[in-house]
N, C-alpha and C positions, 0 to 999 in steps of 0.2 A: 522811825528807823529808815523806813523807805517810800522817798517823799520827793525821789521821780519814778514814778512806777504807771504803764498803762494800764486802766481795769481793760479786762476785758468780757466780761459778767459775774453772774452768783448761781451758784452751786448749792441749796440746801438753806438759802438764805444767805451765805456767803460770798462776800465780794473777793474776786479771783484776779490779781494784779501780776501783772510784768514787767519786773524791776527794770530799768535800761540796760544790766547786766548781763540779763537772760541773754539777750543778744548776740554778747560777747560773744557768752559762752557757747551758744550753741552754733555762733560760725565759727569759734575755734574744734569745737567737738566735730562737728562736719566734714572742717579740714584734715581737722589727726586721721579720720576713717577714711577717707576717700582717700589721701596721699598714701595713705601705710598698712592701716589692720584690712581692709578689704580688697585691696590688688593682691594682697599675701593667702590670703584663705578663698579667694573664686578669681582666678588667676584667666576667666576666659571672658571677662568683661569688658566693657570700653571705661574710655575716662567719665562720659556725662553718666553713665552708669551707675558710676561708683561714689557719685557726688550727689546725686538723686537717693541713693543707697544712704551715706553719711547722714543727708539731710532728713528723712524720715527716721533715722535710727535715735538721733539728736532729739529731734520733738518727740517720737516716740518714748526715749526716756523721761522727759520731762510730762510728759502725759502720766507715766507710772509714779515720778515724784509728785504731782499732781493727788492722784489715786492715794498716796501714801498717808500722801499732806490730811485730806478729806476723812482719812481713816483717824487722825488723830483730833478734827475737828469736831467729827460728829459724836465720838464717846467721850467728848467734853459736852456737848450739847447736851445729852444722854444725862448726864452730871450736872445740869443746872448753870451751865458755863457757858457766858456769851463768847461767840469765835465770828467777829466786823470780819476778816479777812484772811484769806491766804496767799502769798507773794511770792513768786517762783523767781529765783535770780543768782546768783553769778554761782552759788554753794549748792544751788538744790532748790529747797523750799522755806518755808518758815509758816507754822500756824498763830496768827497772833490771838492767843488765849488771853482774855482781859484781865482774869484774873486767876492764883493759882489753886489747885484742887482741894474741897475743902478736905481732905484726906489722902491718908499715906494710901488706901488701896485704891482711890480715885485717880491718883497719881500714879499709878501703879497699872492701871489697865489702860489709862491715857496714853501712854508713855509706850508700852510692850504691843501699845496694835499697829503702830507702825511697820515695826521691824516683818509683824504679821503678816501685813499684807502684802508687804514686798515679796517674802516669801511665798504666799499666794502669787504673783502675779507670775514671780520665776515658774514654778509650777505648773501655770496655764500656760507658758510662751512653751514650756518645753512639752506639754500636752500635744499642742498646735504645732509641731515642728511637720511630722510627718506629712500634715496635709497641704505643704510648700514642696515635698520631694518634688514634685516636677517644677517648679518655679527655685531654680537654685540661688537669683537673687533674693526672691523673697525668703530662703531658708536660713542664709546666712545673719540678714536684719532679724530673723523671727530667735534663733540660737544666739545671737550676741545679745537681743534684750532680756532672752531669759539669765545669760551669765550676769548681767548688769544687775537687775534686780537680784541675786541671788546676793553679790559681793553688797548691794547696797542694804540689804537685812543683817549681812554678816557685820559689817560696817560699823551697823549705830545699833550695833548690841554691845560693841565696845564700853565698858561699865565709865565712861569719864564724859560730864558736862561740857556741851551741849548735847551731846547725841543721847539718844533715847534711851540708849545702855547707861549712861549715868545718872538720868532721872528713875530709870529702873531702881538702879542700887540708893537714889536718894530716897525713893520710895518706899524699900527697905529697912535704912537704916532710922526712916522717920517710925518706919510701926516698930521698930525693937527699941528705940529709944524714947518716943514721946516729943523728939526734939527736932522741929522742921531745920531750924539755922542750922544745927550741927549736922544735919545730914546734907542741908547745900553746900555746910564750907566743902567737908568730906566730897561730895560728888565733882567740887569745882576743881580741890587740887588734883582730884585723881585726873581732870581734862585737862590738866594745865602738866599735869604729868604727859598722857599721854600725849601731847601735842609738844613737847619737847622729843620725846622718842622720832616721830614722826618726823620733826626739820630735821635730827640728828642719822636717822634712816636716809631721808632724801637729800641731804648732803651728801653721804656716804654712796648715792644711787649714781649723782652726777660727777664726784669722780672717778667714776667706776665707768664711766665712761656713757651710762644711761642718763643725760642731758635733760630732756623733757620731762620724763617722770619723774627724774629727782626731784628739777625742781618742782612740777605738781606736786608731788608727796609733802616736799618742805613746806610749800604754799599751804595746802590742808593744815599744817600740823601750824603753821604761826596761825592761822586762822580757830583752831581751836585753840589755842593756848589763850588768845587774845580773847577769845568769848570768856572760856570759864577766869581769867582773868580781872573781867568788869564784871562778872557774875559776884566774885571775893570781894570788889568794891563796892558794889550795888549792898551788898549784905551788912559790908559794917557802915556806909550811910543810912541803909534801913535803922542798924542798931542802932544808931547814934539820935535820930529823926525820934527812935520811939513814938509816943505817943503825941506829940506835937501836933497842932493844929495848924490851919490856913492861915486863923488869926495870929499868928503868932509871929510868920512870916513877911505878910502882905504889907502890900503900900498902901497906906490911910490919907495920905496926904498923895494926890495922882491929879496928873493934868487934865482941865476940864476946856472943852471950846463951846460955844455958844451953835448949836444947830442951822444958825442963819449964817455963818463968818462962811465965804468960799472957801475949796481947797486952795488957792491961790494967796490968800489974806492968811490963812491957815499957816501953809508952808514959809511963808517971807515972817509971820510975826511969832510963829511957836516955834517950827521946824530948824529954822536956818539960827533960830536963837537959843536952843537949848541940846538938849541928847535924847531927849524921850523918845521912844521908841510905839507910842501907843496914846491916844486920846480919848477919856470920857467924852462924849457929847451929850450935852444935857439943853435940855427945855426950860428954863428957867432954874430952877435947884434941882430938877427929876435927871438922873442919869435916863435915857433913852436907847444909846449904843456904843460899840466903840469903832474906833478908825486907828487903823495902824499905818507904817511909812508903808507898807508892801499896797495895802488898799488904794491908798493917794498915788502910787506911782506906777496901779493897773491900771488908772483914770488917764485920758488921752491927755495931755500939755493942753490944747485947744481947747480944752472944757472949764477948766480950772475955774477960769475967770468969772463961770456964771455958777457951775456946779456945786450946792452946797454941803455942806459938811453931812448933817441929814440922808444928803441922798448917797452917800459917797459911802458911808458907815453901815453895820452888819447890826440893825436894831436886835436890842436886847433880847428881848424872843426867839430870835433863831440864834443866839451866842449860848456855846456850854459853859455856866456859869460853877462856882463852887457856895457852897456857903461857910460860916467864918470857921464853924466846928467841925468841918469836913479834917479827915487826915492827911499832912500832910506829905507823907507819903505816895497817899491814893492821889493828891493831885499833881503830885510831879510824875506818875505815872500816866494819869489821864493826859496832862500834856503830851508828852511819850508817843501816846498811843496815837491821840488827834493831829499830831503833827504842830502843834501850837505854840507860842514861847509865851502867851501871856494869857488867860483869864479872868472875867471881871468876877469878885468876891459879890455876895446879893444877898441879902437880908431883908423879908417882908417886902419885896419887890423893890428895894432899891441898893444901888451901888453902893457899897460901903465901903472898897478898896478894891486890888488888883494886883493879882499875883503873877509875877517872870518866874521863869527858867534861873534868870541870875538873880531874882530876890530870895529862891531859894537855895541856888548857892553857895548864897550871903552869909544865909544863915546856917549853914552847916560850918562854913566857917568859923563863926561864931561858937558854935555848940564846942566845934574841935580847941577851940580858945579857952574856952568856960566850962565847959561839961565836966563834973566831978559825980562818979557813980553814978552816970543817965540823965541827971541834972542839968537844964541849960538855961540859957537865958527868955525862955518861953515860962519855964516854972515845971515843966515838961516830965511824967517819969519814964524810965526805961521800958520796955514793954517786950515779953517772949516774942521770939520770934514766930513761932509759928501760931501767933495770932493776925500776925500783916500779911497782907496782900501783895505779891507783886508782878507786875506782867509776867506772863509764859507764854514761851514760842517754843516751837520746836523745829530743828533745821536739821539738813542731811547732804550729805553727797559723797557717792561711793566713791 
């Protein structure tokens, strides 16, 4: 999902990334407080004042989104749930959960310590006000983050997917019913509900003559509407995928180059003559690694010539590989999450195919073709939904 983003460490074992968004946002955030909410509320300020003001108020909130994010990573951990990262950007945050809760109350305390701690943090800023009365800069940053935090707990208790409020209510509706899909579809339209209200509000704001907010509000609400939107698709390609395998997917038949051929001999006799996108390299018949166009074209032009394939390539050892009976699911989600479009299939240590982004696709295509009652052309049956896994993030912004 986000794949320019800078780390910039780990928290609890967590690696903590900033999206190139963040950025954005927080010289737009900056700006909106220095030009308008803060000449308005400490009117005896200067300009550099109030743009120092902005800019601590900006990271300060993303420190709380931060805090929030951490609060839902670690009572996943608490849960037996690995959390690679957390990724602060243009919305807020996002915790990327690998996989989701094996339960409706796992889901359920995951999901509601968000909104928690935000409301903790409001709580503390407004504890700490008094101890700024003489510093009336510092009073104004210390009372605008507690308002912030406060709207941002109000916020994502909103009962509609993404926000924490409708993993709430899926959470819910999963322990009365027994039924994980029918409490996602349920949680996704109620977000795709409320992210209609939302453009329909923030339209209605910017002719009214409030411009900016409107459109922020509208912005929010297509941006919610669009998440629990792919959430509704994600769910009926899950249902469709079922139980399907790797193998069922993958490419058996995949280009192979020779470990000695250069990148140069490589690029002129595979590259420039075919569409692959990805090459086995093998040592005689043993697959060893593989090399994609991005790896060939990190390698300097000047090297080509001598540089072999071998050394050019990401030996199979350090590649995440699948095997044939892995779900097929789990690995278009593992892609997902690594940021990857292709990996190689391995069986008793050796390559036996290799699975894309669009070999699997393909095959949903296929399925949408063929599929009668769950049925596809893997041989494949349906399988309840809330026996599959599928990534969970959680994201916010008041």
């Amino acid at each position: 999902m986000f794949r320019h983003a800078i780390p910039v460490g780990r928290i609890f074992g967590i690696a903590i990334d900033l999206d190139f968004s963040w950025f954005l946002i927080v010289g737009l955030l900056t700006w909106m407080l220095a030009v308008s909410y803060f000449p308005a509320e400490y009117q005896s300020g200067s300009a550099a004042l109030y743009w120092a003001m902005g800019f601590v108020t900006a990271v300060m909130l993303f420190v709380s989104v931060l805090i929030h994010e951490l609060g839902h990573s670690i009572v996943a951990q608490l849960h037996g749930l690995r959390v690679p990262r957390i990724t602060l950007f243009l919305f807020g945050g996002v915790s990327q959960i690998a996989a989701e809760p094996p339960s409706a109350g796992a889901e359920f305390w995951i999901a509601v310590i968000g909104p928690l701690v935000s409301f903790a943090l409001a709580a503390f800023f407004w504890e700490i006000e008094p101890l700024f009365s003489a510093l009336p800069a510092g009073y104004e940053v210390v009372r605008y983050l507690a308002i912030l935090n406060l709207i941002l707990a109000i916020f994502n208790l909103i009962p509609g997917f993404p926000l924490d409020g409708g993993r709430v209510l899926r959470a819910m509706i999963w322990k009365a019913t027994g039924a994980y899909q029918k409490a996602t579809v349920a949680a996704a339209i109620t977000g795709r509900f409320v992210g209609f209200i939302l453009i329909f509000f923030g339209v209605w704001e910017a002719i009214r003559g409030a411009l900016v907010d409107g459109i922020w509000i509208a912005f929010i609400g297509w941006y919610l509407e669009s998440a629990a939107g792919s959430q509704l698709q994600a769910e009926s390609a899950r249902r469709l995928i079922g139980e399907h395998r790797v193998a069922d997917a993958m490419q058996r038949e995949f280009p192979r180059v020779p470990g000695g051929v250069t990148v140069e001999e490589l690029v002129r006799q595979f590259v420039l003559t075919g569409s692959n996108h990805h090459y086995v390299v093998v040592h005689g018949s043993q697959g060893i690694g593989l090399l994609t166009l991005d790896q060939m074209q990190a390698e300097p032009q000047s090297e080509w010539a001598t540089m072999r394939a071998e050394q050019a390539m990401v030996p199979l050892g350090q590649l995440e590989t699948m095997a044939p009976d892995a779900g097929l699911w789990e690995a278009l989600e593992k892609m997902g999450r690594d940021g990857v479009n292709q990996v190689p299939v391995v069986s008793q240590g050796e390559i036996i195919g290799v699975l894309s982004r669009e070999d699997v696709l393909h095959y949903l295509k296929m399925l949408q073709a063929f599929a009668t009652g769950g049925a596809g052309p893997g041989g494949g049956r349906g399988v309840p939904a809330n026996r599959v896994s599928t990534g969970h993030g959680h994201s916010r912004w008041p």
